[in-house]
BALOBA-1460 file (C-alpha; in Angstrom, 3 decimals):
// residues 351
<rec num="1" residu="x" x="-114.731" y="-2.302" z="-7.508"/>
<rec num="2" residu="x" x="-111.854" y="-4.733" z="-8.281"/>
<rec num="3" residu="x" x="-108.575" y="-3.688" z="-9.770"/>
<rec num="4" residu="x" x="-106.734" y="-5.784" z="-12.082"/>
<rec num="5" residu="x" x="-102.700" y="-4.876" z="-11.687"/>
<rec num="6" residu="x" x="-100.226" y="-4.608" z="-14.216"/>
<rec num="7" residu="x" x="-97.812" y="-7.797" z="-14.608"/>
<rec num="8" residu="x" x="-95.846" y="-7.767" z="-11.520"/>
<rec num="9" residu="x" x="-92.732" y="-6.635" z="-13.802"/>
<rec num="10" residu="x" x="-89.811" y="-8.768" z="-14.760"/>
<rec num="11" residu="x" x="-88.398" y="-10.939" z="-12.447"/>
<rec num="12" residu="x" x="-91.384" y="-11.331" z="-10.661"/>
<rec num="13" residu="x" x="-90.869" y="-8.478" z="-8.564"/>
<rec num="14" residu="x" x="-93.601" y="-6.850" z="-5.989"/>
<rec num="15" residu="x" x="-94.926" y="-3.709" z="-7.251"/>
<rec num="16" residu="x" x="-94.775" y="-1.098" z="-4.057"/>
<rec num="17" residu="x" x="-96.536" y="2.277" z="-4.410"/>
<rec num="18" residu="x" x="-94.983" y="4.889" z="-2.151"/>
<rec num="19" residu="x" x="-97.288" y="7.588" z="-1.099"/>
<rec num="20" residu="x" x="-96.200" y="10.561" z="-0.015"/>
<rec num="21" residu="x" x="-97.515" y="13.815" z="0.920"/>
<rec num="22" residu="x" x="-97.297" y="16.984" z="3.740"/>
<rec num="23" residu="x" x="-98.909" y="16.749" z="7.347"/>
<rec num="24" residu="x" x="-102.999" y="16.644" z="6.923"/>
<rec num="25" residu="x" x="-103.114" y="16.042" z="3.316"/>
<rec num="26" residu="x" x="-105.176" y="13.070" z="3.672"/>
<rec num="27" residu="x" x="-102.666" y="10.176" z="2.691"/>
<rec num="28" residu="x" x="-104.320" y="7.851" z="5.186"/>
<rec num="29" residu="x" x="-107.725" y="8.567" z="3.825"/>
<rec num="30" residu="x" x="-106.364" y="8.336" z="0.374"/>
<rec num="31" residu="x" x="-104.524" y="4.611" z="1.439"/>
<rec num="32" residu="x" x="-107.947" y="3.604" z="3.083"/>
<rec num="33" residu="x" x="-109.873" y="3.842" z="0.117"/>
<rec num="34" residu="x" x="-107.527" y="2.260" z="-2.227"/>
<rec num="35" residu="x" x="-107.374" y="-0.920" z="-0.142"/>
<rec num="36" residu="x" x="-111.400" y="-0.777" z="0.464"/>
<rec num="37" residu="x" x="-111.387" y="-0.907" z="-3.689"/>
<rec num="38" residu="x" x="-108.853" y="-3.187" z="-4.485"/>
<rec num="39" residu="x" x="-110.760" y="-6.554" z="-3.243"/>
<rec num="40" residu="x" x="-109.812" y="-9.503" z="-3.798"/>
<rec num="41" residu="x" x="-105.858" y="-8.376" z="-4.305"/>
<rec num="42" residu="x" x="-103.530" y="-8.856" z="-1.424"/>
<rec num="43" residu="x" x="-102.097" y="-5.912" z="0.045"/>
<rec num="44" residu="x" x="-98.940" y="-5.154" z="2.574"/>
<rec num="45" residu="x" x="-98.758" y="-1.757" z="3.776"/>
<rec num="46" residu="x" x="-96.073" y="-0.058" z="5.374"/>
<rec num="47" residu="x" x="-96.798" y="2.812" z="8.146"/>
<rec num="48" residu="x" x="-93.576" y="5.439" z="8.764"/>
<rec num="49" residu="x" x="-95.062" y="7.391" z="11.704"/>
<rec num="50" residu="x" x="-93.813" y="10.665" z="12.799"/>
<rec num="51" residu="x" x="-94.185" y="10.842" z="16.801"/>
<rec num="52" residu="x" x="-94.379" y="8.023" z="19.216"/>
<rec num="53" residu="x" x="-98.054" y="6.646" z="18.425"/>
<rec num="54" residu="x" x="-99.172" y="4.455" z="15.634"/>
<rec num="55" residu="x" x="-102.185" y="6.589" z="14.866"/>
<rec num="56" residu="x" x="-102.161" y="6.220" z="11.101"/>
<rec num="57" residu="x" x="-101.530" y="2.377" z="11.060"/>
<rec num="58" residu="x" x="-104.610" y="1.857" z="13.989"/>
<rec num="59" residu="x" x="-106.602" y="3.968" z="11.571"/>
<rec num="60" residu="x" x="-105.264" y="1.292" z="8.574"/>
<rec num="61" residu="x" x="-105.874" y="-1.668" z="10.796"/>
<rec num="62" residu="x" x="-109.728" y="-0.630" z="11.584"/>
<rec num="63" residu="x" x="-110.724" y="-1.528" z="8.048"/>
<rec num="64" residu="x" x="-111.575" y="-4.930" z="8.549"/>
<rec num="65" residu="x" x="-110.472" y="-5.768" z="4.900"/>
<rec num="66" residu="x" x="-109.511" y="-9.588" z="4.231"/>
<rec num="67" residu="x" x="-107.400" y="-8.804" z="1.800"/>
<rec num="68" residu="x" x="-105.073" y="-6.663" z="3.847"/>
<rec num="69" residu="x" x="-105.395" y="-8.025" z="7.233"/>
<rec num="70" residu="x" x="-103.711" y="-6.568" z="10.526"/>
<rec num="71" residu="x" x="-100.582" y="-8.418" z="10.300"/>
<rec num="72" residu="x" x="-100.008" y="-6.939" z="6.975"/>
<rec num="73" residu="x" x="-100.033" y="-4.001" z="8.260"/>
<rec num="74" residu="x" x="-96.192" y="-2.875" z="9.788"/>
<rec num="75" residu="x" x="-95.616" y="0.382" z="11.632"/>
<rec num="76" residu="x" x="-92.867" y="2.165" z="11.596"/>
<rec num="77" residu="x" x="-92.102" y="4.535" z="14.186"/>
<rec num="78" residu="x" x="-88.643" y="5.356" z="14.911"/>
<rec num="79" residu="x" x="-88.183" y="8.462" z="13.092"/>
<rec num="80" residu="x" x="-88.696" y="9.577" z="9.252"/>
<rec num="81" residu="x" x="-88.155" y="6.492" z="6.759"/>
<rec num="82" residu="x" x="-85.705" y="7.974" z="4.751"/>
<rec num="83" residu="x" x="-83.694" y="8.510" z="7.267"/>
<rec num="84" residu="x" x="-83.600" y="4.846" z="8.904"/>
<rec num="85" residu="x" x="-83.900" y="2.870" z="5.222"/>
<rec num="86" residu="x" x="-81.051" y="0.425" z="6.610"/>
<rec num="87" residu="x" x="-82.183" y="-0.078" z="9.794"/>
<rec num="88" residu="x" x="-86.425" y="0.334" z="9.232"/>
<rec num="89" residu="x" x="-87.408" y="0.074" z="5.266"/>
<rec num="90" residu="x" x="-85.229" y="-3.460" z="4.518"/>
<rec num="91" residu="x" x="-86.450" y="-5.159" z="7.767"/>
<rec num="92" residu="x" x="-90.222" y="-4.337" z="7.136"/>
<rec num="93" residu="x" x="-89.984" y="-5.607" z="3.143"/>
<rec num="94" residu="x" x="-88.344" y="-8.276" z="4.450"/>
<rec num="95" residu="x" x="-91.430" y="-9.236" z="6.650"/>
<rec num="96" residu="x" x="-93.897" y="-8.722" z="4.185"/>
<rec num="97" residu="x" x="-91.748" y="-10.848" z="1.372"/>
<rec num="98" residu="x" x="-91.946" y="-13.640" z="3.897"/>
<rec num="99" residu="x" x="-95.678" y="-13.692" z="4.325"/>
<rec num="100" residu="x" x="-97.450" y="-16.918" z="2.624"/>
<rec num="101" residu="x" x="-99.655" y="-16.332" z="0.635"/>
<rec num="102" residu="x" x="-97.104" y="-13.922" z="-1.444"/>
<rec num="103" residu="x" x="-98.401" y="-10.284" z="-1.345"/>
<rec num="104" residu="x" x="-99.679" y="-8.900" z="-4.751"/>
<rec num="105" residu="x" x="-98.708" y="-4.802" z="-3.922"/>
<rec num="106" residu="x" x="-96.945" y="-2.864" z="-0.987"/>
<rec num="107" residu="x" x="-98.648" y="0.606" z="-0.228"/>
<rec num="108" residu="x" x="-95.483" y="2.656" z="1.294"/>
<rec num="109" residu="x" x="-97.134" y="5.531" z="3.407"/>
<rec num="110" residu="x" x="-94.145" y="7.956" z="4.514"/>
<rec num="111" residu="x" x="-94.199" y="10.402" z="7.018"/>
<rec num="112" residu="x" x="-95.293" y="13.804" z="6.610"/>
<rec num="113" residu="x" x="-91.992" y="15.014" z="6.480"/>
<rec num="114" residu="x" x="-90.255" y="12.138" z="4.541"/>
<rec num="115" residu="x" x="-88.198" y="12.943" z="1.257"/>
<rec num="116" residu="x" x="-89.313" y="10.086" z="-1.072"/>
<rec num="117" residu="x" x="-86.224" y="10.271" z="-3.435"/>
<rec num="118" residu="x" x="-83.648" y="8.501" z="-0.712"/>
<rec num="119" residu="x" x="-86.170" y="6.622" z="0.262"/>
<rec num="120" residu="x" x="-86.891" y="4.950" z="-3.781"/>
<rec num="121" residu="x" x="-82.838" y="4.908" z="-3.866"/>
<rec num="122" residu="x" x="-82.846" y="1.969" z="-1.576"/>
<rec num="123" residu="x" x="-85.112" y="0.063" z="-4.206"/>
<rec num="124" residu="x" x="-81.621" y="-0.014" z="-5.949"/>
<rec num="125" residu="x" x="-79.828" y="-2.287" z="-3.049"/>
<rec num="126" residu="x" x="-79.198" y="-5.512" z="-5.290"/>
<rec num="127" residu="x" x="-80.833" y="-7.105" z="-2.485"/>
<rec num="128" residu="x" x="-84.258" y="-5.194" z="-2.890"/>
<rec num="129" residu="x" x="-83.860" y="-4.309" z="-6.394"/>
<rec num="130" residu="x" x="-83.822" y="-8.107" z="-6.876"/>
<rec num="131" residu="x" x="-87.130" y="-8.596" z="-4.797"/>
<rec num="132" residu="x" x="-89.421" y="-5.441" z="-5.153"/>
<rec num="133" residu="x" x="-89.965" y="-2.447" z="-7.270"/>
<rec num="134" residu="x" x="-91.481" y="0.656" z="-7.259"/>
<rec num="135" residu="x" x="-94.788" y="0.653" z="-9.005"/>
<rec num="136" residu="x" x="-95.166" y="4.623" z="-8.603"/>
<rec num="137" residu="x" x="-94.331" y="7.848" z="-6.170"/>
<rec num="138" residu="x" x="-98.118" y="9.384" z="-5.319"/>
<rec num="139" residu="x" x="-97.605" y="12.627" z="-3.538"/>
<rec num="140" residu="x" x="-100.549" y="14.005" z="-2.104"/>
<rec num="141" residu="x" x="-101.293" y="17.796" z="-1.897"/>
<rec num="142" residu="x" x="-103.661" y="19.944" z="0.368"/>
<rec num="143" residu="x" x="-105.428" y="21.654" z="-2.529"/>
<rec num="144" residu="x" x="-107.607" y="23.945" z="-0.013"/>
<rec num="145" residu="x" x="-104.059" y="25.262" z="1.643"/>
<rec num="146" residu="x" x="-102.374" y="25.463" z="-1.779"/>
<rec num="147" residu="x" x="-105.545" y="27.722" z="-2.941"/>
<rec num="148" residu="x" x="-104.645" y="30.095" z="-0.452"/>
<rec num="149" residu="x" x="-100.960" y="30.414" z="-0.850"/>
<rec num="150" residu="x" x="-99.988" y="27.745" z="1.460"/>
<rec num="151" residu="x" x="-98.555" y="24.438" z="1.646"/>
<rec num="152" residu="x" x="-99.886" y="24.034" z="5.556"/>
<rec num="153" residu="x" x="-102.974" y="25.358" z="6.922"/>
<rec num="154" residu="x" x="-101.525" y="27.419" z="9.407"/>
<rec num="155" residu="x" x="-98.343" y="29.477" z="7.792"/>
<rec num="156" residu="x" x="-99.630" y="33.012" z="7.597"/>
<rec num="157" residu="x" x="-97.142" y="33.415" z="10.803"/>
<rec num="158" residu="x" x="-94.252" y="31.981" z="9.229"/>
<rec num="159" residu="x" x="-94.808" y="33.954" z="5.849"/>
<rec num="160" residu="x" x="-95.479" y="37.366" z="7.691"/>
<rec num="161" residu="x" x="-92.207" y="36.741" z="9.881"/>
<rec num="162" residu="x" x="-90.606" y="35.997" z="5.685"/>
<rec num="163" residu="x" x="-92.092" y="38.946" z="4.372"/>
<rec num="164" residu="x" x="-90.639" y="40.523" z="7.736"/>
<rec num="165" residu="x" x="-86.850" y="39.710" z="8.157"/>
<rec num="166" residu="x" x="-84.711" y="40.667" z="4.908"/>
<rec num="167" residu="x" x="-82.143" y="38.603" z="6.477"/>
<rec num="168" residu="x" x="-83.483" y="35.642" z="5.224"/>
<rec num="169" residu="x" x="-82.347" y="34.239" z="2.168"/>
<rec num="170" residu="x" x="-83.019" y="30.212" z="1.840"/>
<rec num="171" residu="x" x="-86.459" y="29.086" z="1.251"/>
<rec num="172" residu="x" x="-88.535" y="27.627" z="3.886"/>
<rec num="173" residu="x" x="-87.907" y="24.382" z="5.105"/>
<rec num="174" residu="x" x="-91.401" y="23.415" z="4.875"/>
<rec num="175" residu="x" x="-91.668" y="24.645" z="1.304"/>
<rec num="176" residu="x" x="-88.462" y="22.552" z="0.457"/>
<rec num="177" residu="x" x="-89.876" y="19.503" z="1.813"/>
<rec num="178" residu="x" x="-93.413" y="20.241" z="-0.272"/>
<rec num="179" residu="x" x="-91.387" y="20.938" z="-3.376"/>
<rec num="180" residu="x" x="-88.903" y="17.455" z="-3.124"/>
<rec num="181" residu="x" x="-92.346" y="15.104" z="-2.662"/>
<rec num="182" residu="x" x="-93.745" y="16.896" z="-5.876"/>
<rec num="183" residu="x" x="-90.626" y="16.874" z="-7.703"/>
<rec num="184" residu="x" x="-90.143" y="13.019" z="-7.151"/>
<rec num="185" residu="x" x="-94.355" y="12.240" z="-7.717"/>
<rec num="186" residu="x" x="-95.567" y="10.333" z="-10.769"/>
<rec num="187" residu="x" x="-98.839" y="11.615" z="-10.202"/>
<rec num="188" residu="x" x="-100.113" y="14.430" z="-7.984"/>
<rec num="189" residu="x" x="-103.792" y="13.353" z="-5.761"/>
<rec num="190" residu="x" x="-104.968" y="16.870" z="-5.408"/>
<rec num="191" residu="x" x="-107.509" y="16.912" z="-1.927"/>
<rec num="192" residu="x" x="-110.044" y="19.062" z="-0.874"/>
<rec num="193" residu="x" x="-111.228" y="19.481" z="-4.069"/>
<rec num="194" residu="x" x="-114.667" y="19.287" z="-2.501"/>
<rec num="195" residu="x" x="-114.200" y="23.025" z="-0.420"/>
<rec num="196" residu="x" x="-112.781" y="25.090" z="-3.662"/>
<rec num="197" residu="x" x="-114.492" y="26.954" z="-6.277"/>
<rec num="198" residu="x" x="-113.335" y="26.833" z="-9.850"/>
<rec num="199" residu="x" x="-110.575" y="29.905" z="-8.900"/>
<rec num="200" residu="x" x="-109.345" y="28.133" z="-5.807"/>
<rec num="201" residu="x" x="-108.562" y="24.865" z="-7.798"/>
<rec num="202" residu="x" x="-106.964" y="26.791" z="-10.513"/>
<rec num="203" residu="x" x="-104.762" y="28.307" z="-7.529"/>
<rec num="204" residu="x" x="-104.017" y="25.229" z="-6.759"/>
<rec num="205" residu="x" x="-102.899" y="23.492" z="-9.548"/>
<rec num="206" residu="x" x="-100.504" y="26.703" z="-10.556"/>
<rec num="207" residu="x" x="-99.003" y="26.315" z="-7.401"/>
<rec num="208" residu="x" x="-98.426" y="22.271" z="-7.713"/>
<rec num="209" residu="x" x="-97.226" y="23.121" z="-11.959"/>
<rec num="210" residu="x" x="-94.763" y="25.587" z="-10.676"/>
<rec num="211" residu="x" x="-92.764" y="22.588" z="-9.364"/>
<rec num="212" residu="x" x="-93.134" y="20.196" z="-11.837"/>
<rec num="213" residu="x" x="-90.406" y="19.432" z="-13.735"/>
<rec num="214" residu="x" x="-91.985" y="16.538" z="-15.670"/>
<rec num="215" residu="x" x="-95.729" y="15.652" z="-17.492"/>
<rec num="216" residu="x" x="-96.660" y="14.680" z="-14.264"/>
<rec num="217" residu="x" x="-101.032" y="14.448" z="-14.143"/>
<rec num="218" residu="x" x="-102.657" y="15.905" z="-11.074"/>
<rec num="219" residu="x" x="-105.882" y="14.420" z="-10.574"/>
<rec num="220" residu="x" x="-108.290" y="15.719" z="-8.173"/>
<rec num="221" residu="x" x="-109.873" y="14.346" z="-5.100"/>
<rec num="222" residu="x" x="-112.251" y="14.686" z="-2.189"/>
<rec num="223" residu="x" x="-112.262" y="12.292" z="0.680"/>
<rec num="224" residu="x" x="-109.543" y="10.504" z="-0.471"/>
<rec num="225" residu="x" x="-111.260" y="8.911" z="-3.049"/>
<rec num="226" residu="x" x="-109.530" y="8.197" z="-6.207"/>
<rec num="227" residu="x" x="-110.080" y="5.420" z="-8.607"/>
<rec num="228" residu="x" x="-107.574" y="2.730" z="-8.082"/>
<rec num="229" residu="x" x="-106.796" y="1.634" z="-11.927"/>
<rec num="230" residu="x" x="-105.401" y="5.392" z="-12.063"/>
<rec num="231" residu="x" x="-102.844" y="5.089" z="-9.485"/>
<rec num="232" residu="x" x="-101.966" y="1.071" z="-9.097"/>
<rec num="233" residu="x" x="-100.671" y="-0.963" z="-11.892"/>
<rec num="234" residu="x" x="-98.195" y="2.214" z="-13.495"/>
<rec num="235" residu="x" x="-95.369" y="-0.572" z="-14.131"/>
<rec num="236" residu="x" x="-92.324" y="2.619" z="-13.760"/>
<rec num="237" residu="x" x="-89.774" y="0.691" z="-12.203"/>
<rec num="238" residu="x" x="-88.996" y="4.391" z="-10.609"/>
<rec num="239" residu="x" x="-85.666" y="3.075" z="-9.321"/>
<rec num="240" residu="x" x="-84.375" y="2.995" z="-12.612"/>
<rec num="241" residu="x" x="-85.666" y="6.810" z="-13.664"/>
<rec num="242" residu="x" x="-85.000" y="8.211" z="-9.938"/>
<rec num="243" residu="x" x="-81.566" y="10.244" z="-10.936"/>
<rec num="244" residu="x" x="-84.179" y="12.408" z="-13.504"/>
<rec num="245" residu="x" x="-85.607" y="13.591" z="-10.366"/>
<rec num="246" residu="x" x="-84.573" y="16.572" z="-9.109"/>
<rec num="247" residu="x" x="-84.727" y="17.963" z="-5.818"/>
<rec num="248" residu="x" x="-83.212" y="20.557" z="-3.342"/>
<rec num="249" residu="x" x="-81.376" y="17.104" z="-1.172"/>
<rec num="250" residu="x" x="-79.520" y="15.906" z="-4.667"/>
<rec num="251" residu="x" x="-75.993" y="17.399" z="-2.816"/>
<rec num="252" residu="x" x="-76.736" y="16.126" z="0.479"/>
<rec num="253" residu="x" x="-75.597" y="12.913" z="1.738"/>
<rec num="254" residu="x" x="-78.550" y="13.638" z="4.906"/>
<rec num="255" residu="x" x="-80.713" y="15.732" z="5.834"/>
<rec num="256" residu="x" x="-82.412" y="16.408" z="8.943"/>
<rec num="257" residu="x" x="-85.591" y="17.357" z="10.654"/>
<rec num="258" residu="x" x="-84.728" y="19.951" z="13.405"/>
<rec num="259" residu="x" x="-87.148" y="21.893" z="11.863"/>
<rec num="260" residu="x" x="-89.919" y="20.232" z="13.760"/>
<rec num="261" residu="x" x="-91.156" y="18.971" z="17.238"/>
<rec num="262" residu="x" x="-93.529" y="15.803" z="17.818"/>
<rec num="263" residu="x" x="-94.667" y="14.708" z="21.095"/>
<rec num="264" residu="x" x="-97.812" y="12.756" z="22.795"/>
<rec num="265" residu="x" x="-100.249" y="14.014" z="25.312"/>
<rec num="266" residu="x" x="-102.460" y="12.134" z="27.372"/>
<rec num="267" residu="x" x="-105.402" y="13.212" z="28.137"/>
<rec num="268" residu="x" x="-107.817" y="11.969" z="30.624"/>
<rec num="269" residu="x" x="-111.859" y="10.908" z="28.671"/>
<rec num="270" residu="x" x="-113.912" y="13.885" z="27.479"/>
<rec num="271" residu="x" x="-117.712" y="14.326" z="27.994"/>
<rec num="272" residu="x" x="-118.327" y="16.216" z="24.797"/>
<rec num="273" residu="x" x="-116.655" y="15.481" z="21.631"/>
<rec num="274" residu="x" x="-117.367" y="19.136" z="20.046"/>
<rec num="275" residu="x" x="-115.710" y="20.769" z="22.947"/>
<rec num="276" residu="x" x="-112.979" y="18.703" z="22.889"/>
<rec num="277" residu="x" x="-112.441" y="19.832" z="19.063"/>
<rec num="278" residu="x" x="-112.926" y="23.196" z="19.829"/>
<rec num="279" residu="x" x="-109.954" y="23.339" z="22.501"/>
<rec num="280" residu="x" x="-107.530" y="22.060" z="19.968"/>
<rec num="281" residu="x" x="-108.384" y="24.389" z="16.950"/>
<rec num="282" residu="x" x="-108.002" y="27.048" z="19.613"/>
<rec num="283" residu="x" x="-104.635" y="25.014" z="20.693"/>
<rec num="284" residu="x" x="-103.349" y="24.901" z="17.251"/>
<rec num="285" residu="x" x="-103.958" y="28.542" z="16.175"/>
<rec num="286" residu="x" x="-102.747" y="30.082" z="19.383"/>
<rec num="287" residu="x" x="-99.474" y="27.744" z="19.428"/>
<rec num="288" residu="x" x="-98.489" y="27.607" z="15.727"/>
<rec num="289" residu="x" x="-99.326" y="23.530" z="15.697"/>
<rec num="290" residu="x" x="-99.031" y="22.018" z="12.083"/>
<rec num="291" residu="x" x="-101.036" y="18.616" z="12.670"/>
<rec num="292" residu="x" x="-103.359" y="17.450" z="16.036"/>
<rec num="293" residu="x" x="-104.364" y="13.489" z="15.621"/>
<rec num="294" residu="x" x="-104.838" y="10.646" z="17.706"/>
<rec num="295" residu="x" x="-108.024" y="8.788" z="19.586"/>
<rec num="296" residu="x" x="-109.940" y="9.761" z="22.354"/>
<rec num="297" residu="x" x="-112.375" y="8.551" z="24.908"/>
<rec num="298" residu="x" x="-115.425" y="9.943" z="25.292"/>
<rec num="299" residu="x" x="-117.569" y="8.918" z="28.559"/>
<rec num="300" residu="x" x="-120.290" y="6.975" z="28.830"/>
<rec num="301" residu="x" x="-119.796" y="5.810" z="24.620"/>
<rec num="302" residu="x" x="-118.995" y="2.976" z="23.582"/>
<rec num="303" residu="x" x="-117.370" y="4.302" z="20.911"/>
<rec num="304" residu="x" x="-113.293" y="5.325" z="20.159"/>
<rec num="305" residu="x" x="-113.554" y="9.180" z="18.827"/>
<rec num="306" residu="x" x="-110.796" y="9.358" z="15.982"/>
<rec num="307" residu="x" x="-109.403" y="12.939" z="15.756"/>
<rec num="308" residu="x" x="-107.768" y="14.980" z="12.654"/>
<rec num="309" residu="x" x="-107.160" y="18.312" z="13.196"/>
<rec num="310" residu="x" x="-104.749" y="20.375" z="10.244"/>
<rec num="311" residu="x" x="-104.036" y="23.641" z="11.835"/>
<rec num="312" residu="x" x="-106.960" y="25.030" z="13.279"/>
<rec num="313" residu="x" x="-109.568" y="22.870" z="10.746"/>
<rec num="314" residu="x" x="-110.547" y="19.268" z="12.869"/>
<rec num="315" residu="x" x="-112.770" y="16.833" z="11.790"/>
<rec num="316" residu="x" x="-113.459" y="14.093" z="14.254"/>
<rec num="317" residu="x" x="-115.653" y="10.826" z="14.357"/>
<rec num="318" residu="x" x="-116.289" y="7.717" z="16.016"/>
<rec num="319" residu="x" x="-114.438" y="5.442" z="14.131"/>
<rec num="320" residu="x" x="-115.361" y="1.901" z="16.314"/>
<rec num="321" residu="x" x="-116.233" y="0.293" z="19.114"/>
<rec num="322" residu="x" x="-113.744" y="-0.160" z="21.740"/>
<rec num="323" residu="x" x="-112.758" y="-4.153" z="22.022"/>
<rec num="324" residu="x" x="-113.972" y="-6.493" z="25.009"/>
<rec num="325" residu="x" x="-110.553" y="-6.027" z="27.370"/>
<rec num="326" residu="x" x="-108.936" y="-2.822" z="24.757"/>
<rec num="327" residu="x" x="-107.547" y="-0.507" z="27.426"/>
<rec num="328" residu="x" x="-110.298" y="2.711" z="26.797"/>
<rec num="329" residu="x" x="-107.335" y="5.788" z="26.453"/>
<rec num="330" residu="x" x="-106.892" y="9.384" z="24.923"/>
<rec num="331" residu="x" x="-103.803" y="10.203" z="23.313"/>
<rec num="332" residu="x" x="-102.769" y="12.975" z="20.535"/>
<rec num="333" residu="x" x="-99.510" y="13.123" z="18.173"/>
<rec num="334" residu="x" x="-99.006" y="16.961" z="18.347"/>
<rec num="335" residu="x" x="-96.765" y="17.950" z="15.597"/>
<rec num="336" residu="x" x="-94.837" y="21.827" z="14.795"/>
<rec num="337" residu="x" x="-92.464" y="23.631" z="13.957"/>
<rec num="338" residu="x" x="-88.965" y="23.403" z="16.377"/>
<rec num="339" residu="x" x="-89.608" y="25.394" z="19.611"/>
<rec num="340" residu="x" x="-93.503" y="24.542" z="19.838"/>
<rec num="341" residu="x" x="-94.379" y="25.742" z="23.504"/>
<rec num="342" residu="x" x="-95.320" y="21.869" z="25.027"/>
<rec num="343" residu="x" x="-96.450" y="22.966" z="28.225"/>
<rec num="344" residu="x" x="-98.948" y="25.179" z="26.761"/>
<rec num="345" residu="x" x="-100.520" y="23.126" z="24.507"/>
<rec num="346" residu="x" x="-100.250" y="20.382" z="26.834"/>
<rec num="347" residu="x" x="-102.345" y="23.166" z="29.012"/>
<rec num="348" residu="x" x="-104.755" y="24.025" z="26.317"/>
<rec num="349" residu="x" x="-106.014" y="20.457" z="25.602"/>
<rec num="350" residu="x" x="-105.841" y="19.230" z="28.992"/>
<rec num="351" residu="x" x="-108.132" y="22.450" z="30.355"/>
């Protein structure tokens, strides 16, 4: 399929389409497919990673897509992008401005945990604003969590421990970050679609409307796949409309993410891929443990096993062959909520 954008705006500005979404909701897969479809366009993408391993961007980079080769492709890793714009966002647009020939869109794929509002505030730096624009906020949404009440796979804990302590009287941290991405989204990529009956996605869409301040569309999705002429090519110019957008941050001059851990494990190469899968649903349900992803080595393949794992669902595959020289390793981003026990799960995976 090839996409034909909108006019680039005035100015000759780059159109940039942030995507944002919670841990798991399939933003990579969703990114993935819009770059397989837009041939013959050239794309930049920019990675914010939340841990200390490029994950997302390797899975990005394995496309083998002309139009959106590896060097286009900048990670991000330092911490949540709207909270290093200065010092992360500028440099990286910077980069892809500078690459010959001139890119035709940015893709903008924030961490899990990113607010996009302070984040499509920098567009308005006369020295951006000048350069780039934003095309559209996509926030994508775990329909088969929202169907059941949640906005993470793995929150009956946290909303039995609500239910619990009358003491508490601020929402849930998580929920707040959920309801800011939908709040700021010109369109809503419902996933999952796939795994819900005709109640379920009704559930889910009542639970995405509830926040929705705006006529914001929510179309629906399974395996990230998502005509590209509905989400590319909007022509917004969001940074101009962003004050309309209200969220819970609009008083804050920061905000932070003590809320949540995010560490690596190693792990040495596994002889069977379902066993390996099966230790870290049982990791994530025992220890609380929002998000499980990385590559892994599995013996005697020649193969690289890509691993997703939201809360206790994981879906893994081989995604590629390993390259002549590539340095054959097994590493997961484990993400949760603050006070995740390490050791344990470090125990769990490794056992």
């Amino acid at each position: 399929m090839s996409v034909d954008f909108a006019p680039a705006t005035d100015f000759g500005r780059v159109p940039c389409t942030v995507v944002t979404g919670f841990l798991g909701a399939g933003k990579t897969t969703l990114i993935r497919n819009l770059i397989e479809n837009l041939k013959g366009k050239r794309l930049a993408i920019i990675v914010n990673e939340f841990g200390d391993v490029g994950i997302d961007g390797d899975v990005l980079k394995g496309c083998g897509i002309e139009s959106c080769p590896e060097d286009n492709i900048i990670e991000l890793a330092n911490g949540c992008i709207c909270c290093t714009v200065a010092d992360d966002f500028v440099p990286a647009i910077d980069r892809i401005l500078a690459i010959e020939p001139r890119v035709d869109h940015i893709l903008i794929e924030t961490s899990g945990l990113a607010l996009p509002k302070p984040l499509v505030q920098a567009f308005q730096w006369p020295d951006v604003k000048a350069r780039v624009t934003v095309d559209g906020v996509i926030a994508v949404v775990d329909g088969l969590a929202l169907s059941e009440g949640r906005v993470a796979d793995d929150h009956d804990a946290l909303d039995a421990q609500r239910q619990a302590d009358g003491s508490i009287d601020h929402d849930d941290p998580v929920e707040e970050v959920f309801e800011d991405q939908v709040a700021c989204a010109d369109m809503i990529v419902l996933t999952k679609t796939d795994l819900l009956d005709q109640a379920g996605l009704a559930a889910a869409k009542g639970r995405i409307q509830a926040h929705l301040p705006r006529a914001v569309k929510i179309v629906p999705a399974a395996n990230g796949v998502v005509d590209p002429a509905v989400l590319i090519g909007l022509g917004l110019a969001v940074e101009d409309d962003i004050e309309n957008r209200k969220t819970h941050h609009d008083d804050e001059e920061d905000h932070d993410h003590d809320e949540f851990d995010s560490f690596v494990v190693d792990l040495a190469a596994v002889s069977n891929a379902d066993e390996l899968a099966a230790r870290i649903s049982a990791t994530a349900e025992a220890q609380n443990v929002l998000r499980i992803k990385g590559f892994v080595e599995v013996a005697d393949k020649p193969m690289r096993l890509q691993v997703q794992a939201v809360g206790s669902r994981v879906n893994h595959y081989f995604d590629r062959a390993w390259a002549p020289g590539e340095t054959r390793q097994s590493r997961l981003v484990v993400i949760g909520e603050k006070g995740i026990d390490r050791a344990a799960i470090e125990r769990m995976l490794a056992a």
